[in-house]
C-alpha atoms as a printed R data frame, in Angstrom:
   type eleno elety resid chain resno       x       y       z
1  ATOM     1    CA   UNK     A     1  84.343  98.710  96.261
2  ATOM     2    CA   UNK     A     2  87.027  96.290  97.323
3  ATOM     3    CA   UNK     A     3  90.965  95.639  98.199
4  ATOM     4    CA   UNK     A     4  92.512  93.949  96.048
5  ATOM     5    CA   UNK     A     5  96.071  92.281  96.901
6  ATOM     6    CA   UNK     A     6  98.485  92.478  94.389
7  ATOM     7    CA   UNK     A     7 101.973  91.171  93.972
8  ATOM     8    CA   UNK     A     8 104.341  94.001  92.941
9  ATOM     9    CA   UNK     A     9 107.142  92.027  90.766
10 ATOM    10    CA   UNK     A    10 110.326  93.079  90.125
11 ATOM    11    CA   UNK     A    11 110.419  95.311  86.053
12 ATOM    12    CA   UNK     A    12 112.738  94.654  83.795
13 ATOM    13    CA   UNK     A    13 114.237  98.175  83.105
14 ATOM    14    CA   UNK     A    14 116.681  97.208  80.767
15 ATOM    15    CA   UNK     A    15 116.465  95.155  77.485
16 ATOM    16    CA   UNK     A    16 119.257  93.125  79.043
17 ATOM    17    CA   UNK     A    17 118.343  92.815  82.729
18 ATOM    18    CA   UNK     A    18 117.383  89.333  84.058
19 ATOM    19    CA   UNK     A    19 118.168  90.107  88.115
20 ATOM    20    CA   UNK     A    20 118.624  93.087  90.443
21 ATOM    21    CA   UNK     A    21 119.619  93.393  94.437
22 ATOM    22    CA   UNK     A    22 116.543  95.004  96.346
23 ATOM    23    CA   UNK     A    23 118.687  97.377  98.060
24 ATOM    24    CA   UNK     A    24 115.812  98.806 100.250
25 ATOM    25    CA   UNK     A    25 112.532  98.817 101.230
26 ATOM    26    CA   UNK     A    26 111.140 102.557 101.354
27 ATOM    27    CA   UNK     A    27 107.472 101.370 102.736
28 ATOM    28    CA   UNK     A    28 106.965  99.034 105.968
29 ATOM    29    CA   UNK     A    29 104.301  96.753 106.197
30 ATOM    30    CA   UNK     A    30 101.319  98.293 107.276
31 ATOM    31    CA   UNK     A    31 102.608 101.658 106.125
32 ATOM    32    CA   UNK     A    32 100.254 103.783 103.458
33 ATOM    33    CA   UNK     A    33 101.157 104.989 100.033
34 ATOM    34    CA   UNK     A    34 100.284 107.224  96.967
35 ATOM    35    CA   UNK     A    35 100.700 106.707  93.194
36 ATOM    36    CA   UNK     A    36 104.266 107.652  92.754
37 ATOM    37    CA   UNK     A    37 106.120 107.300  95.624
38 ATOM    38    CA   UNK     A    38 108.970 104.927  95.552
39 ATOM    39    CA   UNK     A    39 108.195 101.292  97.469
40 ATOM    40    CA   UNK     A    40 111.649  99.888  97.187
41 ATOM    41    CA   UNK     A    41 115.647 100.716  95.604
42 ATOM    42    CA   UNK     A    42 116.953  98.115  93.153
43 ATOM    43    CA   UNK     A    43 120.341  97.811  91.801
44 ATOM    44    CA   UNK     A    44 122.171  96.090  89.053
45 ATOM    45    CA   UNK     A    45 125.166  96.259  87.426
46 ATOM    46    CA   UNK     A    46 124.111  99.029  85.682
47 ATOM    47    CA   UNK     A    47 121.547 101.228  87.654
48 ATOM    48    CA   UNK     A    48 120.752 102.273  91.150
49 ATOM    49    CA   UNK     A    49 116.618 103.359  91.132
50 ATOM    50    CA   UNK     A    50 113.231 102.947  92.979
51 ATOM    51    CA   UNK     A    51 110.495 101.752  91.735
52 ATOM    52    CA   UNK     A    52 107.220 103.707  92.417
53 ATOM    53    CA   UNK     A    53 103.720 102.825  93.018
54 ATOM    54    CA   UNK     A    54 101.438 102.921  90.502
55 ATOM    55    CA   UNK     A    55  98.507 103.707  93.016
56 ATOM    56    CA   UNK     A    56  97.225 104.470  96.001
57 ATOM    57    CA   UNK     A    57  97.198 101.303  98.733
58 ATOM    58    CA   UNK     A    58  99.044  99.923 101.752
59 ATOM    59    CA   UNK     A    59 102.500  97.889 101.869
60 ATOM    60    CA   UNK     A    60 100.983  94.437 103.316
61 ATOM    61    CA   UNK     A    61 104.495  92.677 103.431
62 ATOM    62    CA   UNK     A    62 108.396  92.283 102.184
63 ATOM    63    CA   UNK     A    63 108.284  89.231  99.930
64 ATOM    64    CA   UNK     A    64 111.985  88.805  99.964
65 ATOM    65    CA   UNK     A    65 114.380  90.686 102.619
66 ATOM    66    CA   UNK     A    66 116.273  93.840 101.920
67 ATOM    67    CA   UNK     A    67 119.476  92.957  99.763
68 ATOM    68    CA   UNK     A    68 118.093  89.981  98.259
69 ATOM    69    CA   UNK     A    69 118.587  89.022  94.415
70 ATOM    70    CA   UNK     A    70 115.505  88.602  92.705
71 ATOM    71    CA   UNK     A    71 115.017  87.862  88.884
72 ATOM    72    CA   UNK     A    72 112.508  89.946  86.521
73 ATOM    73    CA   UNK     A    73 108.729  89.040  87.051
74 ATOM    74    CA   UNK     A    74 109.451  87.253  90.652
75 ATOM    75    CA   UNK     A    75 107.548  89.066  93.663
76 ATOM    76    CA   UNK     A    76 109.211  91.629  95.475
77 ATOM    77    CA   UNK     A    77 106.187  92.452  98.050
78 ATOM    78    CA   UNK     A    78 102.748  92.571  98.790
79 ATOM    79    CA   UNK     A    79 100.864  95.457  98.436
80 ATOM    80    CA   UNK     A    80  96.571  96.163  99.087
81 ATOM    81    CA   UNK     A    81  94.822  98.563  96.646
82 ATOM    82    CA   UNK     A    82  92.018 100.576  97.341
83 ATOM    83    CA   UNK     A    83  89.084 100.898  94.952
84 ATOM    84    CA   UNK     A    84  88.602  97.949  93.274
85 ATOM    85    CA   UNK     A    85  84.961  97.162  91.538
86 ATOM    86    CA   UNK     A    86  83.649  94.461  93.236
């Protein structure tokens, strides 16, 4: 098995969303996590909500600061996952 390092980009929640403010970071780098818990807030001009993991890994690093705007599909930050073939 290996880590793999993956770029968590930001979803596109609504059919009309293009960009939302990463209010806050909920992991630090270096900082473990499990499938489901929240990584970071986003807001738009419609909805305040975290976005969760969808495994188990470790926050490697921010890839834009807290209260940045970021558009759909552009990296929000860096995260390792455990248990990779390879």
């Amino acid at each position: 098995m290996s880590v793999l390092r993956v770029r968590v980009k930001l979803p596109k929640i609504g059919m009309t969303m293009e960009e939302a403010t990463v209010v806050r970071f909920c992991r630090e780098p270096g900082e473990a996590f499990s499938k489901g818990d929240p990584l970071y807030e986003i807001e738009t001009e419609k909805i305040s909500q975290e976005v969760t993991a969808t495994g188990d890994g470790v926050m490697v690093e921010h890839a834009v600061p807290a209260g940045s705007d970021v558009r759909v599909g552009e990296a929000v930050c860096v995260v390792e996952i455990d248990g990779v073939p390879g």
